[in-house]
C-alpha positions as CSV (number, residue, x, y, z in Angstrom):
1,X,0.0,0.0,0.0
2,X,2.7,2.4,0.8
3,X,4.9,3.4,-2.5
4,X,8.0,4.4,-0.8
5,X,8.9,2.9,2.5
6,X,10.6,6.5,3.7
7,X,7.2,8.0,3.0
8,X,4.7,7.5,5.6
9,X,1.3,8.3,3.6
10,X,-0.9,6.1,1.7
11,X,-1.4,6.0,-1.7
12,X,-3.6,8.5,-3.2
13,X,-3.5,11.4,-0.5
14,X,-1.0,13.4,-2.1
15,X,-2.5,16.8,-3.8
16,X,-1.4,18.9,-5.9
17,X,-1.7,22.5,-4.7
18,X,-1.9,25.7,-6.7
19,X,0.4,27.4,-6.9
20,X,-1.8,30.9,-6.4
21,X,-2.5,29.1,-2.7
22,X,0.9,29.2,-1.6
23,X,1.8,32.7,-2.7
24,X,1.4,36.2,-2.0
25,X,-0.9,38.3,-4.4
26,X,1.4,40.4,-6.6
27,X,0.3,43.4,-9.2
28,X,3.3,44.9,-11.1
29,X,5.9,42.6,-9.3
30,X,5.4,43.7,-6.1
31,X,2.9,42.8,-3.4
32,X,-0.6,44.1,-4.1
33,X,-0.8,46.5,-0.4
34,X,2.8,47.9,-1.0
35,X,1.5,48.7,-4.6
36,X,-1.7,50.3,-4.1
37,X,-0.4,52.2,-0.7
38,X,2.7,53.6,-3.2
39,X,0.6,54.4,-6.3
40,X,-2.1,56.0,-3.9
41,X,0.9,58.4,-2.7
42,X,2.3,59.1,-5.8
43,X,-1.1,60.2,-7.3
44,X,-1.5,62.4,-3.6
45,X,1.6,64.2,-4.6
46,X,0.7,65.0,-8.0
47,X,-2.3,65.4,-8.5
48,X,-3.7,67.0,-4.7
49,X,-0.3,68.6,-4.2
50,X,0.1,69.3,-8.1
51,X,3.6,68.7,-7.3
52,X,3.6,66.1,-10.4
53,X,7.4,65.1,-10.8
54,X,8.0,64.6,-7.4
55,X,5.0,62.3,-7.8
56,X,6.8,60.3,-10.7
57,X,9.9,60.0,-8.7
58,X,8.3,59.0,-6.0
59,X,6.4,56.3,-7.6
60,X,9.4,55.2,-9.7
61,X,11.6,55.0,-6.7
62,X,8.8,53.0,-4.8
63,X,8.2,50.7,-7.1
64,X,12.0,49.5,-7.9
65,X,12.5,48.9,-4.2
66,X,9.4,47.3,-4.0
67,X,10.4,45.4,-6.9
68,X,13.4,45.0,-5.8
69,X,12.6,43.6,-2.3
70,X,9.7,40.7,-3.6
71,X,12.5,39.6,-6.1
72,X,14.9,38.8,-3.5
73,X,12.4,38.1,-0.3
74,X,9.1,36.9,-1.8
75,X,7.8,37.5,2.5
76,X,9.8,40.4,2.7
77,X,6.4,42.7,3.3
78,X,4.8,40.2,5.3
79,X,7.7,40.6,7.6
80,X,7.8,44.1,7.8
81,X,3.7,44.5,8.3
82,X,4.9,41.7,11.5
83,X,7.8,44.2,12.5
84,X,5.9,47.3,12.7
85,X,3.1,45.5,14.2
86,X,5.2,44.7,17.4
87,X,5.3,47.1,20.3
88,X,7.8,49.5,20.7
89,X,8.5,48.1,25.0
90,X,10.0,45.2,23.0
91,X,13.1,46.5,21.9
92,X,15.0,45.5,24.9
């Protein structure tokens, strides 16, 4: 009944699991918060502020570290949301 003698499950209960299941939501690269909280500024600064290219560099700079940080750390944000979340008495 068993296939492999290291492996202690019976036949037929391994599933396969989508991949979308096991992964964090991401729109333009980066995680779907981080990208709506950073396009949501960047439109604050130029369009409410009409301060429009610090609004572009803002956004550009935002969104290649928040490229940058899901391409190497994939729970990089999820992390960070934890960190912050943490009272400050903690720190030692």
């Amino acid at each position: 009944m068993l296939s492999d003698p290291q492996d202690r499950r019976p036949d037929g209960y391994d599933l396969p699991v989508a991949q979308a299941l096991a992964e964090p939501v991401l729109m333009a690269g980066m995680p779907r918060d981080y990208a709506i909280l950073m396009g949501t500024i960047a439109l604050m600064l130029g369009l409410a502020l009409r301060i429009w290219w610090l609004g572009l560099l803002w956004w550009a700079i935002a969104h290649a570290v928040g490229l940058y940080a899901a391409r190497t750390d994939k729970r990089f944000f999820d992390v960070l949301r934890r960190h912050l979340a943490l009272p400050g008495h903690m720190d030692g």
